[in-house]
MDAnalysis code that builds the backbone (N, CA, C; Angstrom):
import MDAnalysis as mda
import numpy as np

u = mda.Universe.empty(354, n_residues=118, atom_resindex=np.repeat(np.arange(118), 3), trajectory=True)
u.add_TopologyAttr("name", ["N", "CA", "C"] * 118)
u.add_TopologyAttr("resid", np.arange(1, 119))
u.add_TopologyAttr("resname", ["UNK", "UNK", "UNK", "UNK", "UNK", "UNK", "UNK", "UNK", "UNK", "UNK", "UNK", "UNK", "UNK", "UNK", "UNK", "UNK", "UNK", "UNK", "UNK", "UNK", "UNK", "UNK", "UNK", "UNK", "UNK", "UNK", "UNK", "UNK", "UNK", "UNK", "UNK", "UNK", "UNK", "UNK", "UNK", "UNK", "UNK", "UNK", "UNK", "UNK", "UNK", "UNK", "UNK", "UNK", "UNK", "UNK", "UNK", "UNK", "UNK", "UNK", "UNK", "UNK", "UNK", "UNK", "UNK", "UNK", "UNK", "UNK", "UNK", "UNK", "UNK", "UNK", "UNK", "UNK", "UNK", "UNK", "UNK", "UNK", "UNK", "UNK", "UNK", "UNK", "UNK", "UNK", "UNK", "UNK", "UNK", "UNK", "UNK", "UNK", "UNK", "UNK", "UNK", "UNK", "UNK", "UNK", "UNK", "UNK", "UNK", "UNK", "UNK", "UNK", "UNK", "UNK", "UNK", "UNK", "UNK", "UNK", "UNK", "UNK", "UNK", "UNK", "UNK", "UNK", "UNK", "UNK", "UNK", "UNK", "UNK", "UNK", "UNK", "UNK", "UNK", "UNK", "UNK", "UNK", "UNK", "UNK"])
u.atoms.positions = np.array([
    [9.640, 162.878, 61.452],
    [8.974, 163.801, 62.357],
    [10.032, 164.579, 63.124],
    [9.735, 165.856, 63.153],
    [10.665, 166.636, 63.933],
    [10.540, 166.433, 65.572],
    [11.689, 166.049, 66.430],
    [11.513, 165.798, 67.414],
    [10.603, 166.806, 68.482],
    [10.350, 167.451, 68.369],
    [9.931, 168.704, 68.951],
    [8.076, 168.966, 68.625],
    [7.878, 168.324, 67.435],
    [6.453, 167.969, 67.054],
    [5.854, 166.709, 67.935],
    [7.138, 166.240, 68.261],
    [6.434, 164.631, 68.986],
    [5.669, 165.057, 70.436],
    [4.611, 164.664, 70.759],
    [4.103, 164.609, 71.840],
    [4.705, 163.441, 72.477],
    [4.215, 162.299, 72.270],
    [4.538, 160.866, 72.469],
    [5.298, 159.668, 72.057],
    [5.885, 158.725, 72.766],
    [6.907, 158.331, 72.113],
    [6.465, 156.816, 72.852],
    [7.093, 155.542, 72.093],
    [6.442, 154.113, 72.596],
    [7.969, 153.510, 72.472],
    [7.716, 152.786, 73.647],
    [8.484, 152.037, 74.254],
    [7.421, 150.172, 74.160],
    [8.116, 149.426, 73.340],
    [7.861, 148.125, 73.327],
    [8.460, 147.295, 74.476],
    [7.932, 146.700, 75.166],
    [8.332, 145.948, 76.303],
    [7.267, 144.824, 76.638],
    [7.883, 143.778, 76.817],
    [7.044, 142.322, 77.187],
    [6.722, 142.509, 78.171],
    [5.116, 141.750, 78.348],
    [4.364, 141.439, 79.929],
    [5.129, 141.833, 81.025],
    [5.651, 140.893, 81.262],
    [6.968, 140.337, 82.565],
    [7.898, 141.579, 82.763],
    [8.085, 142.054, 81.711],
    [9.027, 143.038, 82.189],
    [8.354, 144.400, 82.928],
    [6.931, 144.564, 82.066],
    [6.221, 145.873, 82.905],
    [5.744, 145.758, 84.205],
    [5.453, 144.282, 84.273],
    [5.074, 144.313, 85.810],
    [6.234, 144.077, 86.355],
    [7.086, 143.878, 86.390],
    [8.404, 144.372, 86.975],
    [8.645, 145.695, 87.642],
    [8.419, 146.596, 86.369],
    [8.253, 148.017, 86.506],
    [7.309, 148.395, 87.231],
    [6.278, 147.640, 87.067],
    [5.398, 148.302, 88.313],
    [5.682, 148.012, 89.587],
    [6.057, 147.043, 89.974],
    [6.337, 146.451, 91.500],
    [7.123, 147.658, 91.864],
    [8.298, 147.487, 90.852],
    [9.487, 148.610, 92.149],
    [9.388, 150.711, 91.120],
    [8.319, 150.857, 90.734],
    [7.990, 152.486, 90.034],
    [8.840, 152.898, 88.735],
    [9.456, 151.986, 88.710],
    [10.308, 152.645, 87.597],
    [10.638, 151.480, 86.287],
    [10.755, 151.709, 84.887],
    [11.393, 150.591, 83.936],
    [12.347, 151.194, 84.062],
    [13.641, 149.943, 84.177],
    [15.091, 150.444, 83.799],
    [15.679, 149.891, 82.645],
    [14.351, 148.969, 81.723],
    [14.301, 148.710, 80.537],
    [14.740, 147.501, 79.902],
    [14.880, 147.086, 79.240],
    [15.473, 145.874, 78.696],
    [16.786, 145.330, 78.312],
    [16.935, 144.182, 78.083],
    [18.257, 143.852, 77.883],
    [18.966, 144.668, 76.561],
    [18.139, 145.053, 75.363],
    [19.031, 145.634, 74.418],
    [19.165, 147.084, 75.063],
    [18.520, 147.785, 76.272],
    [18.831, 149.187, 76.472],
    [20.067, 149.166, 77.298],
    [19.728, 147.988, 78.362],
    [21.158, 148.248, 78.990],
    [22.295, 147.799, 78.687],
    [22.265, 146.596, 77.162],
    [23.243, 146.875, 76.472],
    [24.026, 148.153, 76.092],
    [23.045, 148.909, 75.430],
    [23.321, 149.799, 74.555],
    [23.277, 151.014, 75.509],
    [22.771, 151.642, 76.953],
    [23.199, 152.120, 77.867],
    [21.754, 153.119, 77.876],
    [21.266, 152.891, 77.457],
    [19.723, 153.815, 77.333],
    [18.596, 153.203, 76.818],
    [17.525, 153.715, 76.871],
    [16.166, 152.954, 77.038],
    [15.602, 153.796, 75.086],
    [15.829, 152.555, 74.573],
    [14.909, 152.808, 73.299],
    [13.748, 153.335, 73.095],
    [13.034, 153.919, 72.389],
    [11.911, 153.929, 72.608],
    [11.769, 154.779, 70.393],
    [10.682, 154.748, 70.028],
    [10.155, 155.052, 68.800],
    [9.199, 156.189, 68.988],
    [8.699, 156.949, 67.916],
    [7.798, 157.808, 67.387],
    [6.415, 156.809, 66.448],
    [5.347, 157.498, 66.888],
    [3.935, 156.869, 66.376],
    [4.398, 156.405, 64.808],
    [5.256, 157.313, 64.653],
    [5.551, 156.617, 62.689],
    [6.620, 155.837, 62.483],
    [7.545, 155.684, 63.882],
    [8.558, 154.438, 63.734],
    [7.961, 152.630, 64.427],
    [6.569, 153.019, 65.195],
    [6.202, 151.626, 66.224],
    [6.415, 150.579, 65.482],
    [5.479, 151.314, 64.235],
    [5.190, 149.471, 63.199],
    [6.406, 148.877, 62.975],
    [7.585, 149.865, 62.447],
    [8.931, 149.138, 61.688],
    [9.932, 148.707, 62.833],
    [9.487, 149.515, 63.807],
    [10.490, 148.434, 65.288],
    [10.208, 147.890, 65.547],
    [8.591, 147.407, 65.766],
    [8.216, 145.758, 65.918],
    [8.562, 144.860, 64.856],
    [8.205, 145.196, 63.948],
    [8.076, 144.319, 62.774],
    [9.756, 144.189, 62.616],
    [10.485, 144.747, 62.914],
    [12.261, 144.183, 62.536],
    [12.363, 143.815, 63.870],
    [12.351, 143.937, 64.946],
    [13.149, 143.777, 65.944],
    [11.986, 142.474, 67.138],
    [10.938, 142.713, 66.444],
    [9.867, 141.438, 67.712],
    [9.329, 140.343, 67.324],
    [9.828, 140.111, 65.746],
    [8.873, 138.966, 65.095],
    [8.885, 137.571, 65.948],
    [7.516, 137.164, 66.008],
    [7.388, 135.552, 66.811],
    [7.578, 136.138, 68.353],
    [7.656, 137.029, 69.116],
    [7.332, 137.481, 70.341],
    [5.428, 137.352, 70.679],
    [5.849, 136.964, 71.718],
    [4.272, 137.138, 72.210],
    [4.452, 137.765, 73.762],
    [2.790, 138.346, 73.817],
    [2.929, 139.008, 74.904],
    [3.422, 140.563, 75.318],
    [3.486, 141.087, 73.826],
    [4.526, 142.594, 74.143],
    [3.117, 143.337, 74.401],
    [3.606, 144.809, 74.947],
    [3.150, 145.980, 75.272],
    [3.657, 146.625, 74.393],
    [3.008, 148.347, 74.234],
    [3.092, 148.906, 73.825],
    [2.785, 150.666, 74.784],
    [4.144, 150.865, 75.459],
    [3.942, 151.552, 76.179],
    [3.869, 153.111, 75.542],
    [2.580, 153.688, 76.357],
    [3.247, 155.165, 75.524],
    [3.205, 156.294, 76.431],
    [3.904, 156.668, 76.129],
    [4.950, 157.935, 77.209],
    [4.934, 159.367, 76.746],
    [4.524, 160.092, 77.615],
    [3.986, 161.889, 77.411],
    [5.891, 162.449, 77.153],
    [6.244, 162.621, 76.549],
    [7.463, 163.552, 76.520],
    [7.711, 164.633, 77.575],
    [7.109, 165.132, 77.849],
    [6.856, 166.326, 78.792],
    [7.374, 165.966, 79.636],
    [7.087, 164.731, 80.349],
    [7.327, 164.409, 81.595],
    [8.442, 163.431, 81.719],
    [9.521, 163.394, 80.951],
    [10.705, 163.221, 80.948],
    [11.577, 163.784, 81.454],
    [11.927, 165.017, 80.959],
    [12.625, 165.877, 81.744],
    [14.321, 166.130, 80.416],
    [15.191, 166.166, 81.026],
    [16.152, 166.721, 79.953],
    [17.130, 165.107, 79.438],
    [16.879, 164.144, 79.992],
    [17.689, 162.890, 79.994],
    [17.075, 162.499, 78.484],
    [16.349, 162.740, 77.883],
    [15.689, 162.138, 76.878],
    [16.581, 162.708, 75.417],
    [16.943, 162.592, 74.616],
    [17.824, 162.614, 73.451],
    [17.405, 161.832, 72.312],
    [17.307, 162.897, 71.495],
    [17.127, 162.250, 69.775],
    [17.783, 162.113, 68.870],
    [18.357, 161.052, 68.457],
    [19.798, 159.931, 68.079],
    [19.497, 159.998, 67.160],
    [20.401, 159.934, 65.547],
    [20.118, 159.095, 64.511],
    [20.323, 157.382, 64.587],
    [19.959, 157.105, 63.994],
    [19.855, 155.394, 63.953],
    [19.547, 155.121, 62.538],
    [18.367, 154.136, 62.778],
    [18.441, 153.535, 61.121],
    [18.091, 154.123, 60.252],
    [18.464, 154.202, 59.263],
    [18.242, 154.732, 57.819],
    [18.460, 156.370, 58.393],
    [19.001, 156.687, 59.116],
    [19.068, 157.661, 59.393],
    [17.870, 158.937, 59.852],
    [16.976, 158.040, 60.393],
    [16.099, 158.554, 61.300],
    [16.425, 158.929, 62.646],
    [16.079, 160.337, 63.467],
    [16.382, 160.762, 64.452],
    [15.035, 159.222, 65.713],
    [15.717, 159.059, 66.438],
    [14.998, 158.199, 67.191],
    [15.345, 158.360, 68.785],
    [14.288, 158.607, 69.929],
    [14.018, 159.040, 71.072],
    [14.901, 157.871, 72.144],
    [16.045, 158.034, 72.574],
    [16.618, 157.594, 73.959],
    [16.608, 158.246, 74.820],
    [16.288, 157.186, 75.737],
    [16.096, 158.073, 77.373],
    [17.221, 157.558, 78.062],
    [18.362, 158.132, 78.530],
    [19.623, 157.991, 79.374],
    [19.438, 158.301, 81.119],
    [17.958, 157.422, 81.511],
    [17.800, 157.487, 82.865],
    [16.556, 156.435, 82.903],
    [16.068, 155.704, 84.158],
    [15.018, 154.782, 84.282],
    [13.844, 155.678, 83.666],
    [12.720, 154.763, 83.408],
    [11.387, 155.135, 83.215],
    [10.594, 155.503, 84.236],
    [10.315, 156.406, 84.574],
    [9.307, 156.939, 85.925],
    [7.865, 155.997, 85.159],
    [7.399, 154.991, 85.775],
    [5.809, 154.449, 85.541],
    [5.067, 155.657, 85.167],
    [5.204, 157.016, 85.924],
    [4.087, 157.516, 85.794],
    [4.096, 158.565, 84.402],
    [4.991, 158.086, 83.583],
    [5.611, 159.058, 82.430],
    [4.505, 158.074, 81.862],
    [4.618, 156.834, 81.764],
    [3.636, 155.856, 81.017],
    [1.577, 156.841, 80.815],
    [1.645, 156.661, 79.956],
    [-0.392, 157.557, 79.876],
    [-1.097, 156.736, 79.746],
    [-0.612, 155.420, 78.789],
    [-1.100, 154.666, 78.048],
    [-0.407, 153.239, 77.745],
    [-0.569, 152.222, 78.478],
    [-0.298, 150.552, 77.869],
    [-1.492, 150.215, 77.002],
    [-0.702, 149.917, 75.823],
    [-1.243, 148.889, 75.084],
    [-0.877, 147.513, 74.262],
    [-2.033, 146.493, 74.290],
    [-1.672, 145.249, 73.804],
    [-0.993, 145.161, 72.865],
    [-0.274, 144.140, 72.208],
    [0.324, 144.390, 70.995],
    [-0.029, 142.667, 70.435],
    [-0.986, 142.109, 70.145],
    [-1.063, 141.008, 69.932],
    [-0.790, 140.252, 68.792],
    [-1.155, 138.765, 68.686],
    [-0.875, 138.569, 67.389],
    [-1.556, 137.834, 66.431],
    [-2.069, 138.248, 65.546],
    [-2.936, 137.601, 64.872],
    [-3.158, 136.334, 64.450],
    [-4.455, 136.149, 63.534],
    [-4.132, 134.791, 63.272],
    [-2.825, 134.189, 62.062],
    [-2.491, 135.092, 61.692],
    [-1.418, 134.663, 60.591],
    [0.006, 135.076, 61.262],
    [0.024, 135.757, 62.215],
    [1.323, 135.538, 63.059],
    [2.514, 136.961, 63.159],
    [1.286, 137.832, 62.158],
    [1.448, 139.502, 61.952],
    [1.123, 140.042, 63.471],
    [1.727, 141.181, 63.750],
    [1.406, 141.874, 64.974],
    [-0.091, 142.371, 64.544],
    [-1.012, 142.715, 65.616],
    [-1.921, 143.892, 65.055],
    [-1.907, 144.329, 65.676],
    [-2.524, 145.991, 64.943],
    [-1.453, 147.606, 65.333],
    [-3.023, 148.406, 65.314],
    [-3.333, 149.137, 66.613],
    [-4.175, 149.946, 66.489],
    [-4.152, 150.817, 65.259],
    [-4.978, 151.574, 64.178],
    [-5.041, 152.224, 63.324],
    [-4.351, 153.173, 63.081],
    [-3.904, 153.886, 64.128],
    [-3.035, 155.167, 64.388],
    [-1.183, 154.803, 63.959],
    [-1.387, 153.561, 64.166],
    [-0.134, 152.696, 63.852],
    [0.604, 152.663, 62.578],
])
């Protein structure tokens, strides 16, 4: 997807950590972002393959999704794997960029399940 077609972009993050984010307004993201110095986040056609490589046997994740618009210019589209352009944000998460949390649960066989759009 061309970055510029994307409306929306999802940010995976566990329970604990969003209400975090909510207490003090902002995500400043997880341990692999502030490893890596920016806040990960995927396109509607990358969600499934970043959960599915990077969350297996997690319980409890979200599935945050975030208006682009309301980012502002900190946001940057990286190549990464397989050489897909993929959405970092190089500043905290404003909560109110968030439109949409959703569950990300796990089935009975231990597969994520993924709203349809997924």
């Amino acid at each position: 997807m061309e970055p510029n077609a994307a409306q929306f972009i999802y940010k995976v993050t566990s329970r604990t950590e969003w209400k975090a984010a909510q207490d003090v307004g902002v995500f400043a993201g997880a341990p692999i972002d502030f490893e890596d110095g920016y806040i990960h986040f995927s396109t509607e056609a990358q969600v499934r393959e970043t959960v599915e490589k990077h969350f297996q046997g997690q319980t409890e994740l979200l599935l945050l999704c975030v208006e682009i618009s309301r980012l502002g210019h900190e946001i940057k589209w990286e190549e990464s794997r397989g050489g897909q352009l993929f959405p970092h944000l190089y500043a905290p998460l404003e909560i109110g960029a968030v439109v949409e949390v959703i569950d990300l649960p796990l089935g009975d066989d231990g597969s994520f399940v993924f709203l349809d759009k997924f």
